[in-house]
C-alpha positions as CSV (number, residue, x, y, z in Angstrom):
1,X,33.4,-20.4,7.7
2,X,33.2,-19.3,11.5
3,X,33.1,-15.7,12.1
4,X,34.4,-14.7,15.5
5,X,33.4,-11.8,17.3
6,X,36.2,-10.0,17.3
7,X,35.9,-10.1,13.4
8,X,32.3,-9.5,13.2
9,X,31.9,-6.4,15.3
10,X,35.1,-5.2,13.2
11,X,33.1,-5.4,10.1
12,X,30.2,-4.7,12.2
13,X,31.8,-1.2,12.8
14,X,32.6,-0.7,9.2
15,X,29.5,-1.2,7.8
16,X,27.7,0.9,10.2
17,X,29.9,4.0,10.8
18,X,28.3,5.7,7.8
19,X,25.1,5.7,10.0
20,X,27.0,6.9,13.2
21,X,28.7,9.8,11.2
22,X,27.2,12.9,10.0
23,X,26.9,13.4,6.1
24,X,28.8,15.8,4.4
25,X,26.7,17.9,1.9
26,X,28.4,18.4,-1.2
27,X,28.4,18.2,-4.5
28,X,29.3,14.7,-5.1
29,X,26.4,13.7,-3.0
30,X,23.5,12.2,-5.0
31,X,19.9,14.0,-4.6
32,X,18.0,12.6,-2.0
33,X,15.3,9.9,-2.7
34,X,12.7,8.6,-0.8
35,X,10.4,5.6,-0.9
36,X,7.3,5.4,0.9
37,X,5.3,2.1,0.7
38,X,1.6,1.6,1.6
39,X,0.6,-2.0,1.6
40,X,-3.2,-2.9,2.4
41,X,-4.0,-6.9,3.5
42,X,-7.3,-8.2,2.3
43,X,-7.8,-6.4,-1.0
44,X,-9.8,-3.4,-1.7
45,X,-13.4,-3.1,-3.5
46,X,-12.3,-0.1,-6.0
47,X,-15.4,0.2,-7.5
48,X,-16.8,2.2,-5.0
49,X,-13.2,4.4,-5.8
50,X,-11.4,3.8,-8.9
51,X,-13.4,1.1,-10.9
52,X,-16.5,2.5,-10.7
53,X,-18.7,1.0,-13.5
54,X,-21.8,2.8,-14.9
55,X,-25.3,1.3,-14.8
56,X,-25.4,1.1,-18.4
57,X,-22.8,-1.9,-17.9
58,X,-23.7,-3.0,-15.2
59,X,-27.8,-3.6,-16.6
60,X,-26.4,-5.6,-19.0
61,X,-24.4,-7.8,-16.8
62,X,-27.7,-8.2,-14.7
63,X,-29.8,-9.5,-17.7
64,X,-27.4,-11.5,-19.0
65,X,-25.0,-12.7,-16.4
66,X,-27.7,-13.4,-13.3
67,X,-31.3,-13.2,-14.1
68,X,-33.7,-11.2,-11.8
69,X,-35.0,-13.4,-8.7
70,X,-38.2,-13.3,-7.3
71,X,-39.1,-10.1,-9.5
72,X,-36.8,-8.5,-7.7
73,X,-34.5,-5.7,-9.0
74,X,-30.7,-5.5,-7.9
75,X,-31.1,-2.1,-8.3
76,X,-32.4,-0.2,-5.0
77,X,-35.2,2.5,-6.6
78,X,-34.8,4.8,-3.2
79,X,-30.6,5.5,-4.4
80,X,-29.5,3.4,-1.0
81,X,-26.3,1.4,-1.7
82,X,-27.6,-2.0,-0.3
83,X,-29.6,-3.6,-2.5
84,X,-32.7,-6.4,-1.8
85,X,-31.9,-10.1,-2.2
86,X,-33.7,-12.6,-3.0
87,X,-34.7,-15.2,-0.8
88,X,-35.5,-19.1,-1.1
89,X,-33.7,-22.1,-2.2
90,X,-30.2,-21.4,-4.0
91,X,-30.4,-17.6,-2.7
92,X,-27.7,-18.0,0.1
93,X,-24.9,-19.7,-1.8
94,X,-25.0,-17.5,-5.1
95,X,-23.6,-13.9,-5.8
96,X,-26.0,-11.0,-6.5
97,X,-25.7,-8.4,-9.1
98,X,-25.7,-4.8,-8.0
99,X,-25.3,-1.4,-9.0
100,X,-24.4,-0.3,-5.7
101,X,-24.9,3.4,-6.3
102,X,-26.9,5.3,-9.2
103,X,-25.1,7.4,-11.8
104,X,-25.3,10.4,-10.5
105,X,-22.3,9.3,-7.9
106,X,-20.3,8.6,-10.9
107,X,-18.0,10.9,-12.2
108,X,-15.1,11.4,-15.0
109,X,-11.5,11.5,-14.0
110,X,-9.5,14.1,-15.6
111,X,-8.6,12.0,-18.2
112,X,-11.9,12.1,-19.7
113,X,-12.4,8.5,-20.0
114,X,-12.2,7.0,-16.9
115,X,-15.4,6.5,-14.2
116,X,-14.7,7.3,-10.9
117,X,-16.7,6.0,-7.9
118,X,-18.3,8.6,-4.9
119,X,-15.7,7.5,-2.8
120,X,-13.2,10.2,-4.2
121,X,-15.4,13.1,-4.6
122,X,-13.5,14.6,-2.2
123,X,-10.4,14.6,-4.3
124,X,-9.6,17.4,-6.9
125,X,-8.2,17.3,-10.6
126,X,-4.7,18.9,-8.5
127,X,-4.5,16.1,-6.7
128,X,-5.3,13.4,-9.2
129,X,-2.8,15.6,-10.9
130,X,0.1,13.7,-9.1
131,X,-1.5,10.8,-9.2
132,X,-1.0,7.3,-11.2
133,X,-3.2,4.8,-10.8
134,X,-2.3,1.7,-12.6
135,X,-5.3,-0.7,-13.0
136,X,-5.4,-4.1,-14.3
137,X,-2.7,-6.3,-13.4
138,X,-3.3,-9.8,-13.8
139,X,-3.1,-11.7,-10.0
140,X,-4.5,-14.7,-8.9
141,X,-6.9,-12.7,-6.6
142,X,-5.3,-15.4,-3.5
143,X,-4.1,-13.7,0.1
144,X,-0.6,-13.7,0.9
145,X,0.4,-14.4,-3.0
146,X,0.0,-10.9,-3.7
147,X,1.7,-10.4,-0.5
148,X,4.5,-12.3,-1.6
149,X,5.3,-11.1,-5.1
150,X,4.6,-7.2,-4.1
151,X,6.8,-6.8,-1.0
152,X,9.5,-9.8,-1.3
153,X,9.5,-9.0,-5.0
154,X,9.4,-13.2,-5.4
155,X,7.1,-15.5,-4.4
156,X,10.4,-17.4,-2.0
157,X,11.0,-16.2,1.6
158,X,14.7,-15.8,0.7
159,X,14.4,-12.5,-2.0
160,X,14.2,-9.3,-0.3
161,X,11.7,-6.7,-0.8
162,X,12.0,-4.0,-2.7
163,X,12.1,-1.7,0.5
164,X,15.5,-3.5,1.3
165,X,16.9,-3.5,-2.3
166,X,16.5,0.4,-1.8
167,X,17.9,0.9,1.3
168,X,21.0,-1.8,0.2
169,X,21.6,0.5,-3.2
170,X,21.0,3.8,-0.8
171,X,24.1,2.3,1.6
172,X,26.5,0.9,-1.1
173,X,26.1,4.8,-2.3
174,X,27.6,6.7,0.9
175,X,24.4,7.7,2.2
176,X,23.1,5.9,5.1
177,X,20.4,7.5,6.7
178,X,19.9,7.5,10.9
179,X,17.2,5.4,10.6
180,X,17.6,3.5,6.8
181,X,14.6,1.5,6.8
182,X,11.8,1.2,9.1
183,X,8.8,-0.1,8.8
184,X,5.2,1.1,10.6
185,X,3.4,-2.4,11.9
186,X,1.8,-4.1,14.6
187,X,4.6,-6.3,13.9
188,X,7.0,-6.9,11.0
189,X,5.4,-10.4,10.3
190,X,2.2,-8.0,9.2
191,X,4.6,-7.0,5.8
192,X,5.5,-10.9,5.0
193,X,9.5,-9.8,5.2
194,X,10.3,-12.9,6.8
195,X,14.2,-14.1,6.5
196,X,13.9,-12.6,2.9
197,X,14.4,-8.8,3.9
198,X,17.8,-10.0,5.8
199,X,19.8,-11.1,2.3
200,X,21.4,-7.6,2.2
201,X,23.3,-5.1,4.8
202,X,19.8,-3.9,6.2
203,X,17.6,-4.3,8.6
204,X,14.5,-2.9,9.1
205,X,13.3,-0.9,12.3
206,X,9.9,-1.3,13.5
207,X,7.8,1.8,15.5
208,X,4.4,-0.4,15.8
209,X,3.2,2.6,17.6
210,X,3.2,5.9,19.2
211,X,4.5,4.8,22.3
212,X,7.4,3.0,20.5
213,X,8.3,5.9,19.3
214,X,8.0,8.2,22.3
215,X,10.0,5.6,23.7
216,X,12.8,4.9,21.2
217,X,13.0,9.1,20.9
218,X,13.6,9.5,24.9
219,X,16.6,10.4,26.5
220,X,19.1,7.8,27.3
221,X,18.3,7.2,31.1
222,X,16.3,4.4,32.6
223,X,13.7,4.7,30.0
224,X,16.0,2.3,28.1
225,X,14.2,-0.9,29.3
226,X,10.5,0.4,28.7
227,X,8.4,-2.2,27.7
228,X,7.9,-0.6,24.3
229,X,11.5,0.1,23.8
230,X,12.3,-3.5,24.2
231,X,9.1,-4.8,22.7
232,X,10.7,-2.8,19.2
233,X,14.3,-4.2,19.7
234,X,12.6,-7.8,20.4
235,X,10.8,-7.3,17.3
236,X,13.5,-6.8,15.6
237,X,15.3,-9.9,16.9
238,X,12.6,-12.0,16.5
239,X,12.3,-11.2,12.9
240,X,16.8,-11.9,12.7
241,X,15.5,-15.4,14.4
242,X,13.6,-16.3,11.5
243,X,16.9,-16.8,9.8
244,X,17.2,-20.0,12.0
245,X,14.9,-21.8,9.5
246,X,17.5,-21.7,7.2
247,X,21.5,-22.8,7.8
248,X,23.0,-19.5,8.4
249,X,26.5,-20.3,6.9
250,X,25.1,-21.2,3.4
251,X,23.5,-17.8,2.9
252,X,26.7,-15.8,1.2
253,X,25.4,-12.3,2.6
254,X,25.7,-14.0,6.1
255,X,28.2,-11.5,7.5
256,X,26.1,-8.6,6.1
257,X,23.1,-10.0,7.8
258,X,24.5,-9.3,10.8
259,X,26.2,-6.2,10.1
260,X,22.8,-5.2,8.8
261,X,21.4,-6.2,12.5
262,X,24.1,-4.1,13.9
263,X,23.8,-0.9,11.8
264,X,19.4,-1.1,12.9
265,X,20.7,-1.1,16.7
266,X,23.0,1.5,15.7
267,X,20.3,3.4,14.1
268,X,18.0,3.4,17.7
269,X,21.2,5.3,19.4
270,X,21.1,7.7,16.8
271,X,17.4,8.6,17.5
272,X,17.7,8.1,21.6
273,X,17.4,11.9,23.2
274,X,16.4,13.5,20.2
275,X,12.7,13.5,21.3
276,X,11.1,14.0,17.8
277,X,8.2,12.1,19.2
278,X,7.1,14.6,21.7
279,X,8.4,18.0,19.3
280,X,5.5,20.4,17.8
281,X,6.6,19.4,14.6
282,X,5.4,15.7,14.9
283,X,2.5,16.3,17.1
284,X,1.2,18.8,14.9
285,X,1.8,16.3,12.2
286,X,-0.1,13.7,13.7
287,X,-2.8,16.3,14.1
288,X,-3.2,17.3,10.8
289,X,-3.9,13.9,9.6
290,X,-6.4,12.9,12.4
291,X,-7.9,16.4,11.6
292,X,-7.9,16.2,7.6
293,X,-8.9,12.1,7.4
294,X,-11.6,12.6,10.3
295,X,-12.9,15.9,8.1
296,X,-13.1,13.7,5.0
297,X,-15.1,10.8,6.9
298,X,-17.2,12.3,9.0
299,X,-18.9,14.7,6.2
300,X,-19.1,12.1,3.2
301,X,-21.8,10.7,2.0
302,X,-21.0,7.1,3.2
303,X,-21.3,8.0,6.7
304,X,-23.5,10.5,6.9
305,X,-26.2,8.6,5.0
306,X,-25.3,5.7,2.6
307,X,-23.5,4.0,6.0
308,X,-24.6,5.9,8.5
309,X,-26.3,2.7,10.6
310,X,-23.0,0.7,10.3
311,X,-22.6,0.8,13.8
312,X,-18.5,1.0,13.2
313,X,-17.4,4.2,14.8
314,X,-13.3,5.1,13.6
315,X,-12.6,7.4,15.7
316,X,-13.4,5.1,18.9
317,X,-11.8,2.0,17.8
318,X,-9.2,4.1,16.9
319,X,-8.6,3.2,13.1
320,X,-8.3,6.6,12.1
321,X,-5.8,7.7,15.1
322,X,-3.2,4.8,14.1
323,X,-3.9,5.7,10.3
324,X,-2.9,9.2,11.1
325,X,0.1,8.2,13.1
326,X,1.7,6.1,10.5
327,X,1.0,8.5,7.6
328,X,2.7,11.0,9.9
329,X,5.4,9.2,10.7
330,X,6.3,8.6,7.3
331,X,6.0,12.2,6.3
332,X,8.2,13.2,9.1
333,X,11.1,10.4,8.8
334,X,11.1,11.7,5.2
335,X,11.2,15.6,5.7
336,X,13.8,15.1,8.4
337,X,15.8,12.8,6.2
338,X,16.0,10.4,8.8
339,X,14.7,7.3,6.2
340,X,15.4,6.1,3.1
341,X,12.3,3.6,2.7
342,X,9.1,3.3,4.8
343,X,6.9,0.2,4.5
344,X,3.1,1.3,5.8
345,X,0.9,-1.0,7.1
346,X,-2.2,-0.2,6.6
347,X,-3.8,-0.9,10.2
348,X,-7.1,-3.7,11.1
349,X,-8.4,-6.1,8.8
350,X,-9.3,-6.1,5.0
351,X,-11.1,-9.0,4.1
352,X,-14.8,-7.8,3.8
353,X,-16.8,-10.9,3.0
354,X,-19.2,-9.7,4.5
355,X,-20.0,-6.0,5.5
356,X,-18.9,-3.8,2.4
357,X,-20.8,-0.9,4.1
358,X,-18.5,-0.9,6.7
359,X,-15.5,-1.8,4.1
360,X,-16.1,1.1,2.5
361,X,-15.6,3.6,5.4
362,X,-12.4,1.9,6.2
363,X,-11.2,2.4,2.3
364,X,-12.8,6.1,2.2
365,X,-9.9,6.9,5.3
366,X,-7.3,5.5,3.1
367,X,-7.8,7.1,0.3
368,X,-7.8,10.3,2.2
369,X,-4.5,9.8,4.2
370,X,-3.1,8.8,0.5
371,X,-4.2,12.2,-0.5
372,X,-3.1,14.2,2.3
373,X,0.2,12.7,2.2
374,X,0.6,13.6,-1.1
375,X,-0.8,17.0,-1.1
376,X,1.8,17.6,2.3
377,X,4.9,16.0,0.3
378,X,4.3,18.5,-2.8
379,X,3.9,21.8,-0.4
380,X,6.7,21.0,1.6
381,X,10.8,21.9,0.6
382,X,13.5,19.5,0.5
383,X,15.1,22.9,2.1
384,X,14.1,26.1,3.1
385,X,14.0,28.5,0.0
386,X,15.0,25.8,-2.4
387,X,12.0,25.9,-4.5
388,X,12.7,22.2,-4.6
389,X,8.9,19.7,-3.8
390,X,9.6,17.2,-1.3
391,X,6.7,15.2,-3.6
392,X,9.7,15.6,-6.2
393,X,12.3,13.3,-3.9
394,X,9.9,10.7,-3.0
395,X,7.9,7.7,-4.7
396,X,4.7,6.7,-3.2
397,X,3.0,3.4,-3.6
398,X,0.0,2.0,-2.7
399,X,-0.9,-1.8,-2.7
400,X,-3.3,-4.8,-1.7
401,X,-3.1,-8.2,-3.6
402,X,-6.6,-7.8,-5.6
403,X,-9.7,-6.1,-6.0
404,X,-12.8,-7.2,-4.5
405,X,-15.4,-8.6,-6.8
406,X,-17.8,-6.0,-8.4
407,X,-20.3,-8.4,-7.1
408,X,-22.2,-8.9,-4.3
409,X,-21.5,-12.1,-2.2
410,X,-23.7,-13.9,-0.3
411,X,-21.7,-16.9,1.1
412,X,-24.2,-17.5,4.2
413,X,-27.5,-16.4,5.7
414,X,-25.5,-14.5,8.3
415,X,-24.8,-12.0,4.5
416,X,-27.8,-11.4,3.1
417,X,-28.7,-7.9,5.6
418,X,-24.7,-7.2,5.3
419,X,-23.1,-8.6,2.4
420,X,-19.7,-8.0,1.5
421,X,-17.5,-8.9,-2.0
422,X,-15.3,-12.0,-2.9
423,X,-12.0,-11.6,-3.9
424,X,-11.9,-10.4,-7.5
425,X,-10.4,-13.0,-10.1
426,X,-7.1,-12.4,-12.1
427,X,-7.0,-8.2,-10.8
428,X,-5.5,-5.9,-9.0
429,X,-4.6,-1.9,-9.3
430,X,-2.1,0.1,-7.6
431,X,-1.6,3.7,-6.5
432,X,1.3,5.9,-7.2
433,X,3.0,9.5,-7.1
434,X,6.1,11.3,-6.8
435,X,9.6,10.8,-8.0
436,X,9.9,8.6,-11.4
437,X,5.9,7.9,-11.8
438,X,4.0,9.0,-14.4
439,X,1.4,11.5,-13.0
440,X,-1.6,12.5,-13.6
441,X,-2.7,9.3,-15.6
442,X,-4.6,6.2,-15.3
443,X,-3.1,3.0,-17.0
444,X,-4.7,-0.1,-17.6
445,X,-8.2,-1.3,-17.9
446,X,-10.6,-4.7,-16.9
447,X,-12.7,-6.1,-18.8
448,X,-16.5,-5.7,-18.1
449,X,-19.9,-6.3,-19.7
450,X,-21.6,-9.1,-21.7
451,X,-19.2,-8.3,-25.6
452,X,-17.3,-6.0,-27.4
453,X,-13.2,-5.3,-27.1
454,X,-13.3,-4.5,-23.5
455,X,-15.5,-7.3,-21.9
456,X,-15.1,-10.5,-21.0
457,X,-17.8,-13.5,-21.4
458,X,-21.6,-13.6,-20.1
459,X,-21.3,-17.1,-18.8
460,X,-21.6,-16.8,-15.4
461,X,-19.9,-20.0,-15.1
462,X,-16.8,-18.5,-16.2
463,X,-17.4,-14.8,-15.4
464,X,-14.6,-12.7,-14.7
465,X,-15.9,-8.9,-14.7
466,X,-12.4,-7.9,-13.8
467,X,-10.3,-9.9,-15.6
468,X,-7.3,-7.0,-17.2
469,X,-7.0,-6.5,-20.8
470,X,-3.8,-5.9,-22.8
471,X,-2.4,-2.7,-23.0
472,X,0.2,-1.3,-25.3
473,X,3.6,-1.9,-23.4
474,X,4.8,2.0,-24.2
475,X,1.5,3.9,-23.7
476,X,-0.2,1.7,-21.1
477,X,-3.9,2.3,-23.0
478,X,-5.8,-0.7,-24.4
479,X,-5.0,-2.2,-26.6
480,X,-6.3,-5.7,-27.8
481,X,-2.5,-6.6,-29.5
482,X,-1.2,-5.5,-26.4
483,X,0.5,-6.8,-23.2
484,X,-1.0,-7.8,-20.1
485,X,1.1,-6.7,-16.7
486,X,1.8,-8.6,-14.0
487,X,1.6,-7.7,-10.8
488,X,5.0,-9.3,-10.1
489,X,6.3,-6.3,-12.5
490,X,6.0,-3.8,-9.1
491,X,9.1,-4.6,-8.4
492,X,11.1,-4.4,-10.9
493,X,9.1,-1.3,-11.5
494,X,10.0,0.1,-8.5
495,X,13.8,-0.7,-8.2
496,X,13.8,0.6,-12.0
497,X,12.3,4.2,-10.2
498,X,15.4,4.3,-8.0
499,X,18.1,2.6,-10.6
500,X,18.7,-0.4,-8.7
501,X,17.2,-2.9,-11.1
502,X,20.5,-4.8,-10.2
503,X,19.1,-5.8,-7.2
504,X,16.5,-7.3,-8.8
505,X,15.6,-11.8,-8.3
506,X,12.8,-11.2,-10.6
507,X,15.1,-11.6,-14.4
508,X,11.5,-12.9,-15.5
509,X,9.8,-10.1,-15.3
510,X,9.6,-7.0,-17.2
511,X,9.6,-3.5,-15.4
512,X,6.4,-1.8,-16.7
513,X,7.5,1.3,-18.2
514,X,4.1,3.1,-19.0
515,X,3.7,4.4,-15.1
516,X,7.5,5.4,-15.1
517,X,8.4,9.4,-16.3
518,X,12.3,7.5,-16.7
């Protein structure tokens, strides 16, 4: 079928006005609910964090899984994180055992059974709290894969993400918010939305920076073609382009494609004079961020001693400022109601091969802006005097596509002063609070050590320390007749959160009910 113009910028207005009209608060209106999604490229090395394994296990491992070379001990007497390797024939291309930090770093969740790493001694039991973190879903520990499955919700470029299913239920339910769905990149390629986020009447927004949104915020007058301001809209275009792969006319949701396309231009009108970018509100935002995530990394351990010769400096390279920007920004776009989903982007590379010290700084900030953002969300109203949390509207999730091998890798000579970790077999673990999630909990487990009902086999050959064990499908604890979840089951999961599980491509998969409160 051809659509004419005339016909499309008639449905074009109809599916947009909702976004050009202010909504009327009444009763009929459904509670507000918000979705802010953190995704992280390259994988994280938990055990420093979340995963932290004792030395008791890890000796073990050691004696049986990699024998001492050259008499000498993976585990560094003086307390110092990086520990010797051995040198000679075979020393380069083989992974090293180590403990990476002694016990005394190593504390209890509240839970009372799970190890935590030093990277989180900076958080309190109020903050874990609101916390779930769900560990152990079975991945293939590849890039992009997890990518794929986590924010597509499929492993094909045509499913949308669960960011878009949101906003699409959010829209089809009267309530279209000024800006519906935007997403904080260098570029939306960064998220792997491709065509598939464009199968539903939405279209995501990209603010890759400060500027952008200064820009996009401006009043109305020549400020219009600024470089930023047209580097956002080409963005967006660009990513509408990608549908050319494809033949548009045998997509059904053609005509909402572009209506969704429409409604985002719509949405940068909405915004244009309103100046958010330069009000006390934001800027003071942004500055409690840089303040609170520089407080947490420049008095930790890591970098006043364990990586203090790193030579990476975050505050000059400007990690921690865009970090704080984009956590900002998604606070504010949810406490002014102005977006239904955010996807986050967690800034610079990920994939530590080499250089955990310097990984581990990077992940420290994280965690910290995770925490903050949380800790702002539950102190902040959904209205003045309404007793009502902000936390209590919103879902937070935090992903990467695997953990990072407890060991230490040593792929070349260039590794051996700086090592870094491999990608970790079969694993990954996510992050969540707010709205719908279970708090205060930690679900799922790895397997680790040489026997018994938690560990996996002392072959090195076939070693996977982190491969996840089966948990009971209600209770998420182990369990060995148990089920073992998928990390495709995020989505699901998620769309289940916000009752749109008939958005869902994923029929295969099961939501994962032990992190819901449903």
């Amino acid at each position: 079928m051809t659509i004419s113009r005339r016909s499309f910028l008639r449905g074009a207005v109809g599916a947009t006005a909702l976004a050009a009209l202010p909504r009327a608060l009444d009763a009929a209106e459904p509670a507000p609910h918000y979705l802010i999604n953190i995704v992280r490229k390259g994988g994280w090395d938990s055990l420093w964090f979340h995963n932290a394994v004792p030395q008791a296990e890890y000796q073990a491992l050691i004696e049986t899984a990699r024998p001492i070379v050259n008499g000498q001990s993976f585990i560094n007497g003086s307390g110092n994180i990086l520990a010797p390797y051995a040198s000679g024939s075979g020393a380069q291309s083989r992974d090293a055992w180590s403990v990476r930090f002694p016990d005394a770093h190593v504390r209890l969740h509240p839970d009372g059974r799970t190890t935590l790493g030093p990277g989180l001694d900076f958080v309190q039991p109020a903050d874990f709290a609101e916390i779930c973190i769900w560990r152990g879903l079975a991945t293939d520990g590849g890039h992009n894969l997890g990518n794929h499955i986590l924010q597509r919700g499929g492993l094909s470029n045509n499913l949308p993400s669960f960011s878009a299913s949101i906003c699409a239920q959010a829209i089809a339910k009267g309530v279209a918010r000024k800006l519906n769905y935007v997403q904080l990149a260098s570029s939306s390629i960064e998220l792997s939305t491709l065509a598939g986020v464009y199968a539903q009447q939405v279209q995501a927004i990209n603010i890759p920076d400060a500027a952008a949104w200064a820009s996009l915020t401006s009043p109305p007058t020549q400020q219009l073609g600024t470089a930023s301001r047209r580097a956002a809209l080409a963005d967006t275009v660009k990513n509408l382009s990608e549908l050319g792969v494809h033949d548009p006319t045998s997509l059904p949701a053609t005509q909402d494609v572009l209506r969704g396309f429409v409604g985002a231009l719509d949405g940068y009108k909405t915004v244009l004079g309103s100046n958010y970018a330069t009000s006390a509100d934001f800027l003071a935002t942004v500055a409690f961020y840089a303040d609170g995530i520089g407080a947490i990394h420049d008095n930790h351990v890591f970098k006043t001693t364990w990586f203090s010769a790193t030579g990476v400096d975050l505050r000059a390279n400007r990690y921690i400022a865009t970090l704080a920007f984009r956590f900002a920004m998604a606070e504010f776009l949810v406490r002014n109601d102005l977006s239904t989903a955010i996807d986050l982007m967690v800034p610079g590379e990920g994939d530590f091969h080499n250089e955990a010290n310097k990984e581990c700084l990077y992940h420290l900030c994280l965690y910290a802006a995770f925490v903050l953002l949380v800790r702002r969300l539950k102190a902040a109203e959904t209205a003045p005097g309404s007793g009502t949390s902000l936390l209590s509207r919103t879902t937070v999730v935090m992903h990467t596509e695997f953990e990072r091998h407890p060991v230490i890798s040593n792929l070349d000579s260039a590794m051996i002063t700086v090592p870094g970790a491999d990608h970790g077999d079969m694993a990954a673990s996510i992050w969540l609070a707010g709205k719908g999630i279970k708090r205060g909990t930690v679900i799922g487990d790895f397997k680790r050590g040489p026997s018994g009902a938690r560990y996996g086999t002392a072959d090195y050959a076939m070693f996977r320390p982190y491969h996840p064990v089966p948990v009971d499908p209600v209770t998420g604890v182990a369990s060995p007749g148990g089920v073992i979840p998928r990390i495709a089951s995020l989505c699901p999961t998620m769309l289940s959160v916000f009752d749109a599980l008939s958005y869902s491509r994923l029929n295969d998969v099961p939501v994962f009910a032990p992190v819901t409160s449903l």
